[in-house]
C-alpha atoms as a printed R data frame, in Angstrom:
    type eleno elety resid chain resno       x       y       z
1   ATOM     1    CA   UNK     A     1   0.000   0.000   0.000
2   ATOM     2    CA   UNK     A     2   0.938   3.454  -0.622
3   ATOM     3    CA   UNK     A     3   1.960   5.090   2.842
4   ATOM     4    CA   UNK     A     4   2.943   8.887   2.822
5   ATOM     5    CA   UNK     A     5   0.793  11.866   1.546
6   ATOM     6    CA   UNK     A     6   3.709  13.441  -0.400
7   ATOM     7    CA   UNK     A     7   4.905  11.489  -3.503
8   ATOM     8    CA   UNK     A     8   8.161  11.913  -5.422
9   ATOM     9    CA   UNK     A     9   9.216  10.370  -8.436
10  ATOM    10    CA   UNK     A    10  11.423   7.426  -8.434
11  ATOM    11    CA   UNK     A    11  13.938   7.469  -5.674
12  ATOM    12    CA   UNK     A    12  16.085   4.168  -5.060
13  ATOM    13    CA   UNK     A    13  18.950   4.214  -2.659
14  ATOM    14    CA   UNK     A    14  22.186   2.873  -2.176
15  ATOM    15    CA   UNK     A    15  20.136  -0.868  -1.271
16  ATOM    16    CA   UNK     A    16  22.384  -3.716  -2.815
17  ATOM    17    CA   UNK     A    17  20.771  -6.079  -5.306
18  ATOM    18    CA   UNK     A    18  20.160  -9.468  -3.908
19  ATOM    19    CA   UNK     A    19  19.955 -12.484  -5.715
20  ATOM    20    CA   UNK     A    20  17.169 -14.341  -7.484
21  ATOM    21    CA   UNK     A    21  14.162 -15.233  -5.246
22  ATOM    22    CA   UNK     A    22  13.934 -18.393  -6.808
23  ATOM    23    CA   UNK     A    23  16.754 -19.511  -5.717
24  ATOM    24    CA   UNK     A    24  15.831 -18.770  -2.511
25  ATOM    25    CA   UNK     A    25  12.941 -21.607  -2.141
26  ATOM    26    CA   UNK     A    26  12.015 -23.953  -3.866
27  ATOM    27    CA   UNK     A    27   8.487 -24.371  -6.146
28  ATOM    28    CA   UNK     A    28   8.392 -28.608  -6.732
29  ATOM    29    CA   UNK     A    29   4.902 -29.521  -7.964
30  ATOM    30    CA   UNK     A    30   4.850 -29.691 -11.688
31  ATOM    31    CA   UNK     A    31   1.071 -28.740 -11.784
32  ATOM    32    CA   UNK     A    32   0.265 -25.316 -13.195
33  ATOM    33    CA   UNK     A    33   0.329 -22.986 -10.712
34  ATOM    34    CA   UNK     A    34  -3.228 -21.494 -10.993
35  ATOM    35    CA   UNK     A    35  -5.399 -19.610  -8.290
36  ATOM    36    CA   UNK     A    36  -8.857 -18.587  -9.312
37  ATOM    37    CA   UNK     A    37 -11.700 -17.376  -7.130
38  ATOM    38    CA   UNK     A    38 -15.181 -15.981  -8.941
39  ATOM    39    CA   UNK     A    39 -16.236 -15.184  -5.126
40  ATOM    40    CA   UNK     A    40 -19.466 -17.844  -4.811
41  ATOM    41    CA   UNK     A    41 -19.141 -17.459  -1.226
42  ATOM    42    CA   UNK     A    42 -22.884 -17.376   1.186
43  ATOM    43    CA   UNK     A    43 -20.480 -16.552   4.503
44  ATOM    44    CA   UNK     A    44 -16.852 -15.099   5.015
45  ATOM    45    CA   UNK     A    45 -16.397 -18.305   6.924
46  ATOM    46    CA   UNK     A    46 -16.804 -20.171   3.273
47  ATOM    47    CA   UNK     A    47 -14.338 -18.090   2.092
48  ATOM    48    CA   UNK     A    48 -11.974 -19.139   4.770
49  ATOM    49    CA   UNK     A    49 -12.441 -22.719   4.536
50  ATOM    50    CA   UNK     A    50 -10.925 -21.711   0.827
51  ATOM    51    CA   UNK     A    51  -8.009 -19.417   2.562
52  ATOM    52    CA   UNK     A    52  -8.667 -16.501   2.512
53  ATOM    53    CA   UNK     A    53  -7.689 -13.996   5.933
54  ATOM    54    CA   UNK     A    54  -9.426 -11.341   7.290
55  ATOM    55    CA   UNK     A    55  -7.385  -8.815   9.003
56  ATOM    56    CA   UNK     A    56  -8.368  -7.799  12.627
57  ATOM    57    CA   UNK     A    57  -4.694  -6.455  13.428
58  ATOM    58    CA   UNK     A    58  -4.949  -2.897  14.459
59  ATOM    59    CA   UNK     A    59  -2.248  -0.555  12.466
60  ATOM    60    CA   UNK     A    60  -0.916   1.049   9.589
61  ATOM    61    CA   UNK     A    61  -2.271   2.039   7.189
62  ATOM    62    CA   UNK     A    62  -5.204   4.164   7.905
63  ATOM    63    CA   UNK     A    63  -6.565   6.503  10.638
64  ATOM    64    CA   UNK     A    64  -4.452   5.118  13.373
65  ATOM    65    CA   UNK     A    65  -5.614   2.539  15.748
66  ATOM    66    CA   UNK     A    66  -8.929   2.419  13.714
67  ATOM    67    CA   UNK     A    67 -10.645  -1.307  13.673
68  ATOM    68    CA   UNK     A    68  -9.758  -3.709  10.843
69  ATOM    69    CA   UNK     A    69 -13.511  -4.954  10.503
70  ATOM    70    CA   UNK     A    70 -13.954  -8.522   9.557
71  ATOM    71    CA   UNK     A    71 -17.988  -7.930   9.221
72  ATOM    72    CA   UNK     A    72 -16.501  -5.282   6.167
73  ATOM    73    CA   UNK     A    73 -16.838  -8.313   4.361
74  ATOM    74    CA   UNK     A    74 -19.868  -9.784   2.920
75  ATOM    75    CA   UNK     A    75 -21.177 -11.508  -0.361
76  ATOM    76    CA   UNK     A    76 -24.016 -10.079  -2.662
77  ATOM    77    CA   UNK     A    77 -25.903 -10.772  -5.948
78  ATOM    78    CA   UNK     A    78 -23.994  -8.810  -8.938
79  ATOM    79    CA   UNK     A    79 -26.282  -5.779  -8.978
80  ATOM    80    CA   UNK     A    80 -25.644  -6.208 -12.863
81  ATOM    81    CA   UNK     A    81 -26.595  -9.648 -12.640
82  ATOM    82    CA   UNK     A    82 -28.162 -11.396 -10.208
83  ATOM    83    CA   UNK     A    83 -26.753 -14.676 -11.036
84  ATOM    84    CA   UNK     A    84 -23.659 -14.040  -9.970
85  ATOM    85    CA   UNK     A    85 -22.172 -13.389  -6.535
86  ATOM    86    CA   UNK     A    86 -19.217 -10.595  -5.820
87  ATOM    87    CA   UNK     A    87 -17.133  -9.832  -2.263
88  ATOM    88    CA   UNK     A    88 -17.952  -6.457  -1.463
89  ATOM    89    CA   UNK     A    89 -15.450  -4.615   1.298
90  ATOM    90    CA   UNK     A    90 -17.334  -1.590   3.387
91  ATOM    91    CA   UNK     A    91 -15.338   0.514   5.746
92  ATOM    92    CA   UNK     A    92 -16.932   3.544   7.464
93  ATOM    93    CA   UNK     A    93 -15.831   6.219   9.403
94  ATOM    94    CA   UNK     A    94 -17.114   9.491  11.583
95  ATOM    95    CA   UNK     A    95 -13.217  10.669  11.676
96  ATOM    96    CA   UNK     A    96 -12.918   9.167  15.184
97  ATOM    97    CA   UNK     A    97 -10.481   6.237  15.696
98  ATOM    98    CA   UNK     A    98 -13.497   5.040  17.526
99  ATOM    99    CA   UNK     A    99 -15.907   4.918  14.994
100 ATOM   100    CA   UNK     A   100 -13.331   3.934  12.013
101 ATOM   101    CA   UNK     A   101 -13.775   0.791  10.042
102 ATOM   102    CA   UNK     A   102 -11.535  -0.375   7.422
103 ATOM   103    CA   UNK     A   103 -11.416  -3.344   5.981
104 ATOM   104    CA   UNK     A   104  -8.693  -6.036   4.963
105 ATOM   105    CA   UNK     A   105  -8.891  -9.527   3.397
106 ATOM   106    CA   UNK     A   106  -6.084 -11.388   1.848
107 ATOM   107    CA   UNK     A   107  -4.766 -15.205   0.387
108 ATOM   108    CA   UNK     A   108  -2.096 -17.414   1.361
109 ATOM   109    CA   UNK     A   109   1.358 -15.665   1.055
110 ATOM   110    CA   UNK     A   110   2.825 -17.954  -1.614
111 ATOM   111    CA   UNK     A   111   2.866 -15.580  -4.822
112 ATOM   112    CA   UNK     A   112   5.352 -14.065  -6.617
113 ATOM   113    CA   UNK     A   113   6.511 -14.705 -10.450
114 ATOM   114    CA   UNK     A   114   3.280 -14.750 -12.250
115 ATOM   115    CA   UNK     A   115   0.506 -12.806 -13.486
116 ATOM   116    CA   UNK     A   116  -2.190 -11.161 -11.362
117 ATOM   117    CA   UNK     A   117  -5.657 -10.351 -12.268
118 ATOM   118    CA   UNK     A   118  -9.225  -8.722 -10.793
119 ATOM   119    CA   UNK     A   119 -12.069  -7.791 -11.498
120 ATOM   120    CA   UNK     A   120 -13.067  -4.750  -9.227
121 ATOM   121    CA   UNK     A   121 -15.906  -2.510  -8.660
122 ATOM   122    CA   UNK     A   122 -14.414   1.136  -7.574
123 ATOM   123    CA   UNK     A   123 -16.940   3.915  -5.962
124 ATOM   124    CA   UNK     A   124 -16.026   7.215  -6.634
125 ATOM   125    CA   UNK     A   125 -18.912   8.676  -3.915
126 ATOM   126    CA   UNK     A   126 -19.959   7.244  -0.402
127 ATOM   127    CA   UNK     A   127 -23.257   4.871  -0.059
128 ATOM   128    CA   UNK     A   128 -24.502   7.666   2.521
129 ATOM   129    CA   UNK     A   129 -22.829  10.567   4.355
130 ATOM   130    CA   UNK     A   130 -20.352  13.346   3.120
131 ATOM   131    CA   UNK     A   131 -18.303  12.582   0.536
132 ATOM   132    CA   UNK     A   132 -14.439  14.006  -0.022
133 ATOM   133    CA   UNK     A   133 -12.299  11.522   2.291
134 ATOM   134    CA   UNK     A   134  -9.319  10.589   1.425
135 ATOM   135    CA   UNK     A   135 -10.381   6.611   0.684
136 ATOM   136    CA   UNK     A   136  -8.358   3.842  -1.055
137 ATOM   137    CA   UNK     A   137  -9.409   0.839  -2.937
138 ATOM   138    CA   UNK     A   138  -7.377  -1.762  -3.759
139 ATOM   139    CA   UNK     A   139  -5.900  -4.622  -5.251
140 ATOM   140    CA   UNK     A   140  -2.466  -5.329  -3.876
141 ATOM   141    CA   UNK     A   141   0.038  -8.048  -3.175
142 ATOM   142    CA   UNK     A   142   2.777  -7.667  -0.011
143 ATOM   143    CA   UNK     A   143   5.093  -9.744   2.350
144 ATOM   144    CA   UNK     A   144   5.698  -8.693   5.465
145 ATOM   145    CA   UNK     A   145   8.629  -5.624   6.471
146 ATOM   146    CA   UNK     A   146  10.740  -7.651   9.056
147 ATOM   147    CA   UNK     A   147  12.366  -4.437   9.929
148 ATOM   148    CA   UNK     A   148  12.589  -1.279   8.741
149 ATOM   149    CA   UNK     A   149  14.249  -0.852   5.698
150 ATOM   150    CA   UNK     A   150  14.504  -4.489   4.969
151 ATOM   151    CA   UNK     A   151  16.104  -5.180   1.932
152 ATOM   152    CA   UNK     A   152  13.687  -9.083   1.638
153 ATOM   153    CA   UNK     A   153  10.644  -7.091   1.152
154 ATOM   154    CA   UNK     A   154   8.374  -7.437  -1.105
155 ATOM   155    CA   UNK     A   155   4.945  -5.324  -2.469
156 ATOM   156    CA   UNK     A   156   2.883  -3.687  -5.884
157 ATOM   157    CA   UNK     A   157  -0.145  -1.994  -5.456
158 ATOM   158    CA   UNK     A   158  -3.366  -0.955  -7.293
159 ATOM   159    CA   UNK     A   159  -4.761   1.820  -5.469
160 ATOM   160    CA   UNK     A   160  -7.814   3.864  -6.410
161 ATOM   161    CA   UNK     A   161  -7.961   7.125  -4.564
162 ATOM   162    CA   UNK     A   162 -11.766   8.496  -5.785
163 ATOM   163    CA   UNK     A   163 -11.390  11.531  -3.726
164 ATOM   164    CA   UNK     A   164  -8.092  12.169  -4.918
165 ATOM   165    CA   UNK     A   165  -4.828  12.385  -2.402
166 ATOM   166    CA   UNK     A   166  -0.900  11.672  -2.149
167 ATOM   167    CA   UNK     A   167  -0.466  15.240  -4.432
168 ATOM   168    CA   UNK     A   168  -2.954  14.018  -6.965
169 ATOM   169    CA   UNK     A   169  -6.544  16.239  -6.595
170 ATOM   170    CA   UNK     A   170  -8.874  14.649  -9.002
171 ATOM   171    CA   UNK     A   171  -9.849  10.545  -9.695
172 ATOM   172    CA   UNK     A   172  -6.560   8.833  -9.854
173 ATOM   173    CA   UNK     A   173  -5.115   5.262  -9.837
174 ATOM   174    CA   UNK     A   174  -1.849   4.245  -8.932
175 ATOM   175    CA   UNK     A   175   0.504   1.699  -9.256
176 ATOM   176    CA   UNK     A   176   3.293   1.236  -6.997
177 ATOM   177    CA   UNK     A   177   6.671  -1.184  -6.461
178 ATOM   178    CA   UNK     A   178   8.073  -1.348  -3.583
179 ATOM   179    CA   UNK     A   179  11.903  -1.759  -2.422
180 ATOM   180    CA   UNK     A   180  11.428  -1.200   0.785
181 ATOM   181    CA   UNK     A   181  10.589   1.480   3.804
182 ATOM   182    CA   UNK     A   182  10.459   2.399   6.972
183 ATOM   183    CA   UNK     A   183   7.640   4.655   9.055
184 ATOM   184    CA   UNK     A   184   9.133   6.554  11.662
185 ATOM   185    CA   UNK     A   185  10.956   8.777  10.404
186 ATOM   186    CA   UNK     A   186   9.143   8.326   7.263
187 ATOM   187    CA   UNK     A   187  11.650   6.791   4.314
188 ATOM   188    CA   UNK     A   188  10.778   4.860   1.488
189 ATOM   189    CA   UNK     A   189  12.212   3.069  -1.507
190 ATOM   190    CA   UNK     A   190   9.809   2.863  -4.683
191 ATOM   191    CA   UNK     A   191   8.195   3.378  -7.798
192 ATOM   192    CA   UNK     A   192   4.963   4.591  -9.152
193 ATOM   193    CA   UNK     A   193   2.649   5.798 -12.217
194 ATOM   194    CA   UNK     A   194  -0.401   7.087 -11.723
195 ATOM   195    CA   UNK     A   195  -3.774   6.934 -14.738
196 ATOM   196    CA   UNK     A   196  -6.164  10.219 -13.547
197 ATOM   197    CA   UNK     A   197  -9.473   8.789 -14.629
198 ATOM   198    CA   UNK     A   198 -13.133   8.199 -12.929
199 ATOM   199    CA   UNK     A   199 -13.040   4.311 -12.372
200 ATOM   200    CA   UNK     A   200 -16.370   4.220 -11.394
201 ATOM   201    CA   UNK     A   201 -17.870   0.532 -11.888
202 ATOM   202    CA   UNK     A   202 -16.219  -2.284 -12.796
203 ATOM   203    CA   UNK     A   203 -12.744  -2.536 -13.833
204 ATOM   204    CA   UNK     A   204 -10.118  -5.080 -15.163
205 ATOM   205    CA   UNK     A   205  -6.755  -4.741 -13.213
206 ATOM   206    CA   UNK     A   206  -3.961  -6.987 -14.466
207 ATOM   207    CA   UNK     A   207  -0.265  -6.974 -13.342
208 ATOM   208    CA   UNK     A   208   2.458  -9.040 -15.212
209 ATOM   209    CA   UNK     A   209   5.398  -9.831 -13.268
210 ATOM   210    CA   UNK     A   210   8.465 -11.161 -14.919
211 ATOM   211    CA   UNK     A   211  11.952 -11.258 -15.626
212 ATOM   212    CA   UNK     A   212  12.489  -8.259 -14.072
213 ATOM   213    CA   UNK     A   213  10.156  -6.293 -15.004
214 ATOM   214    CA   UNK     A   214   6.184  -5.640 -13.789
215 ATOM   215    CA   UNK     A   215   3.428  -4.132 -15.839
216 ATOM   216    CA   UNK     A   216   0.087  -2.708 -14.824
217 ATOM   217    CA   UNK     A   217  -2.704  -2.733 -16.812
218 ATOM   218    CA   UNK     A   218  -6.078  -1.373 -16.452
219 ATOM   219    CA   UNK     A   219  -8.841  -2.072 -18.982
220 ATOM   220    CA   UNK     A   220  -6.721  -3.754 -21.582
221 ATOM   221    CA   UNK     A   221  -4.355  -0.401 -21.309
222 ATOM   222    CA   UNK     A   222  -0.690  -1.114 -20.078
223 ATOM   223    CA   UNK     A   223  -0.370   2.278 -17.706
224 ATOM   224    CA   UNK     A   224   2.854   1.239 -16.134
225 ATOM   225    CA   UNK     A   225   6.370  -0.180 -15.960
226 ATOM   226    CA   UNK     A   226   8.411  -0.870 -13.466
227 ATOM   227    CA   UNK     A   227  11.841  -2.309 -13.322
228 ATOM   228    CA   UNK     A   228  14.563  -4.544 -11.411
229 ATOM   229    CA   UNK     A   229  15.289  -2.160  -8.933
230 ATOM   230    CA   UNK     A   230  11.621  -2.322  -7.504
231 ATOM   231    CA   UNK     A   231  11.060  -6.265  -8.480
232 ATOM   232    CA   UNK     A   232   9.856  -8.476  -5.652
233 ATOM   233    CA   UNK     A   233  12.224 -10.567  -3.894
234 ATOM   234    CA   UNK     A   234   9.838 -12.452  -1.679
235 ATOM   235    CA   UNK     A   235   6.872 -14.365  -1.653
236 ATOM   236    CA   UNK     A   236   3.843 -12.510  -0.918
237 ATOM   237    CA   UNK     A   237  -0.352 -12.769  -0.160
238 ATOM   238    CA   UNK     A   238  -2.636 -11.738  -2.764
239 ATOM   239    CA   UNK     A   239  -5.079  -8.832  -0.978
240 ATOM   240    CA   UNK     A   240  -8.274  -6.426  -1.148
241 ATOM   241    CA   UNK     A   241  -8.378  -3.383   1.568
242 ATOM   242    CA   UNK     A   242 -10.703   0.036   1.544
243 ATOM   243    CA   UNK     A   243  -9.256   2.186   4.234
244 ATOM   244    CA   UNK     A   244  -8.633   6.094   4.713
245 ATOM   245    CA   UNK     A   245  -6.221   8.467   4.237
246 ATOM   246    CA   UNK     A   246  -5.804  10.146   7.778
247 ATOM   247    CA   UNK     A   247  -4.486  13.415   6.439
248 ATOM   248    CA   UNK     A   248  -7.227  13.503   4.365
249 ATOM   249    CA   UNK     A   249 -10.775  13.316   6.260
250 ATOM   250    CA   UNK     A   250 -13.966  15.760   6.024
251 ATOM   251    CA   UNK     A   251 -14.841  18.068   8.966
252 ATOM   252    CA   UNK     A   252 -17.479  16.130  10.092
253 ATOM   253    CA   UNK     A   253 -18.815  14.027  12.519
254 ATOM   254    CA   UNK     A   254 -21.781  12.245  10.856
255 ATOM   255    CA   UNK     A   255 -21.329   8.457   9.268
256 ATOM   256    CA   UNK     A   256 -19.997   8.125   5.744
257 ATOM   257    CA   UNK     A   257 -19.344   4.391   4.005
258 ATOM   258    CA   UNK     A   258 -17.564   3.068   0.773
259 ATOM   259    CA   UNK     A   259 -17.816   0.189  -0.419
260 ATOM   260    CA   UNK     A   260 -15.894  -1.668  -3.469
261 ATOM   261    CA   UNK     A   261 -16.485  -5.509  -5.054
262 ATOM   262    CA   UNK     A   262 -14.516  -7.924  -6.276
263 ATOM   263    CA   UNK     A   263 -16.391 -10.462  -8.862
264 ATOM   264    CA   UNK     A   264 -13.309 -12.724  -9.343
265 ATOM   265    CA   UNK     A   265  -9.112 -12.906  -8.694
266 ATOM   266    CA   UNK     A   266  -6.473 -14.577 -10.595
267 ATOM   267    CA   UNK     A   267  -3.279 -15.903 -11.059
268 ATOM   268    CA   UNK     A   268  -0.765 -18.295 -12.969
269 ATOM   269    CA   UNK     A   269   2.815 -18.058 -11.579
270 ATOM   270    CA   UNK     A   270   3.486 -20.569 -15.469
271 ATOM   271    CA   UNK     A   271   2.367 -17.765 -17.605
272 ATOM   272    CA   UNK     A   272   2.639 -14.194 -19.073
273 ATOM   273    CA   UNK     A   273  -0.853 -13.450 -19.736
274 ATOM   274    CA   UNK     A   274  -2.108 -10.468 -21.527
275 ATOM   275    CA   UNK     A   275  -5.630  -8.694 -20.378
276 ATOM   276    CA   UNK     A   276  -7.222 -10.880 -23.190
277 ATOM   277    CA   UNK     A   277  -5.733 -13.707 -22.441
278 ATOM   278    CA   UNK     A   278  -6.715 -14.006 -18.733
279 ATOM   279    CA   UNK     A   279 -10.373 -12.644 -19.734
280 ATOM   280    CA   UNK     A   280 -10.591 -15.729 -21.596
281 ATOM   281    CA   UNK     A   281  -9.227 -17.810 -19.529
282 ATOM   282    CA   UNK     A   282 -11.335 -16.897 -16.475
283 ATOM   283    CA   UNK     A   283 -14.380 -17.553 -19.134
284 ATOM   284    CA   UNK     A   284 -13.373 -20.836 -19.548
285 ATOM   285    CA   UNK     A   285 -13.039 -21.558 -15.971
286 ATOM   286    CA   UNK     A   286 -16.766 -20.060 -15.888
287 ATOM   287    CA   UNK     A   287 -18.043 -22.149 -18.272
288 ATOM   288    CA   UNK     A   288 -16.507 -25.314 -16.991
289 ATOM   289    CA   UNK     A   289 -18.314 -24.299 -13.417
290 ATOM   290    CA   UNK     A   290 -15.209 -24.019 -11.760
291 ATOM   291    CA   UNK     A   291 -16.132 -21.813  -8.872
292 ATOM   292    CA   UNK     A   292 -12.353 -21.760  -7.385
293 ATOM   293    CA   UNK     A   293  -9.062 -23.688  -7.749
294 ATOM   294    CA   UNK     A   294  -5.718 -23.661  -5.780
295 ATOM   295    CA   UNK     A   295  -3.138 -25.557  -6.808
296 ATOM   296    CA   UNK     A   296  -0.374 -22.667  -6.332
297 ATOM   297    CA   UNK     A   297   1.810 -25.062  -3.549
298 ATOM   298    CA   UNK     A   298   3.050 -23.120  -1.004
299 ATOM   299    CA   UNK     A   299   6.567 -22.306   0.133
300 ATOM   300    CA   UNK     A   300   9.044 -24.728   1.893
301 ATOM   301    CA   UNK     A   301   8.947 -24.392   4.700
302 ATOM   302    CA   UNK     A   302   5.426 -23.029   4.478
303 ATOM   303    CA   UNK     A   303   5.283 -19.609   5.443
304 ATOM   304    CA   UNK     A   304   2.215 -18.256   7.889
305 ATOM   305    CA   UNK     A   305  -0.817 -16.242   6.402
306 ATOM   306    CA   UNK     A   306  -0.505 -12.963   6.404
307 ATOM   307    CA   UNK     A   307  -3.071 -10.565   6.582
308 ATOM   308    CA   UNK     A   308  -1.264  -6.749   8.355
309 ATOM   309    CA   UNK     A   309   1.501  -5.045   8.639
């Protein structure tokens, strides 16, 4: 996730290179490595069963201490079609750490060469209350920072900011690489594009990661590029959050909510996919009534779910 309100272009530091991730663990079923979930869930506790994480960990990002709500996340008819079923996140706030609920749900942390792909439903204006906040939705993947700085960290992030924020003032997306960081003092090691568009409905966010290099797409439209310096090192989990911007919340005390949806996630660590491609292939897994699949193996030694920071 994107964590400072003041953005600068590219800035890497003096962090040394390490080497290949893949040599650092070792991948051993021959299977393809596919994960696909079209979201058929009745309960959160379905999607568990499938792995998926809530997050109840209170801390960054966010309005600090705020609750990570696990009753955020719910699953509803396709208002578009009522046939199909979509995850929808809700957060709320009254700009009290008391009354603040983001939300937070992520998969196994087991991905990293491979392409990415969701199908998301951004809001550009709140279900009820004021509008303006500073909120981001998201589609994301990220390891955990073992300490500050670490060079073995891992993250790239969709983030829709509907209100605007982090320098930019109207609709914006952004895409964003991590090296690494630190909070306090603030330092960070990164790079990021950003596509200034309403991306209100239903979008198409796919992110190529390979040989050293990882491209974001949105809508068929490669946005951005981002090289070796900024290319993940470690495995990660695959996650959704709506939170807000602290810096950035309305003078006022009544109850606002956003929501976003999420009508399917993808992901083949065998294959460069382009938008088309994985459209097509997520048809096919559709039409074959495949409602999810797994068979991404995990790390050895398995690492723990993670679902914070």
């Amino acid at each position: 996730m994107m964590f400072s309100t003041t953005l600068a272009s590219i800035f890497i530091g003096s962090i040394a290179m390490i080497s290949s991730p893949l040599s650092q663990a070792k991948l051993t079923d021959n299977t393809d490595k596919i994960m696909f979930d079209d979201f058929s869930y009745k309960t959160l506790a379905d999607a568990q069963k499938n792995g998926w994480v809530p997050r109840t960990q209170i801390g960054h990002p966010g309005i600090k201490d705020a609750t990570w709500w696990s009753a955020g996340i719910s699953f509803h008819p396709d208002q578009s079609n009522a046939n199909n079923t979509v995850m929808r996140l809700t957060s709320k706030t009254d700009g009290s750490q008391e009354n603040t609920r983001h939300t937070q749900i992520c998969h196994q942390r087991k991905y990293l060469e491979g392409t990415y792909a969701a199908r998301v439903y951004f809001n550009d204006r709140p279900d009820f209350g004021p509008d303006g906040d500073g909120i981001v939705e998201t589609f994301y993947t990220i390891s955990p920072l073992e300490a500050p700085m670490d060079k073995n960290y891992s993250e790239m992030d969709f983030e829709y900011l509907a209100n605007g924020g982090w320098g930019e003032k109207e609709n914006v997306l952004f895409s964003t690489s991590w090296e690494t960081f630190q909070l306090e003092p603030w330092t960070k090691i990164n790079a990021f594009d950003t596509y200034s568009k309403s991306l209100q409905g239903w979008n198409t966010l796919v992110l190529q990661v390979f040989n050293n290099e990882i491209k974001y797409y949105i809508n068929g439209h490669l946005f951005s590029s981002h090289g070796s310096e900024v290319y993940p090192e470690v495995a990660m989990s695959v996650n959704f959050n709506l939170w807000f911007i602290p810096e950035q919340i309305v003078a006022s005390t009544e109850m606002r909510q956003y929501h976003q949806e999420v009508d399917w996630v993808y992901f083949n660590g065998d294959k460069k996919l382009s938008p088309k491609d994985v459209l097509k292939e997520v048809t096919r897994l559709r039409e074959s009534n495949v409602k999810q699949q797994d068979t991404v193996p995990h790390w050895q030694p398995k690492l723990d779910s993670y679902c914070g920071l």
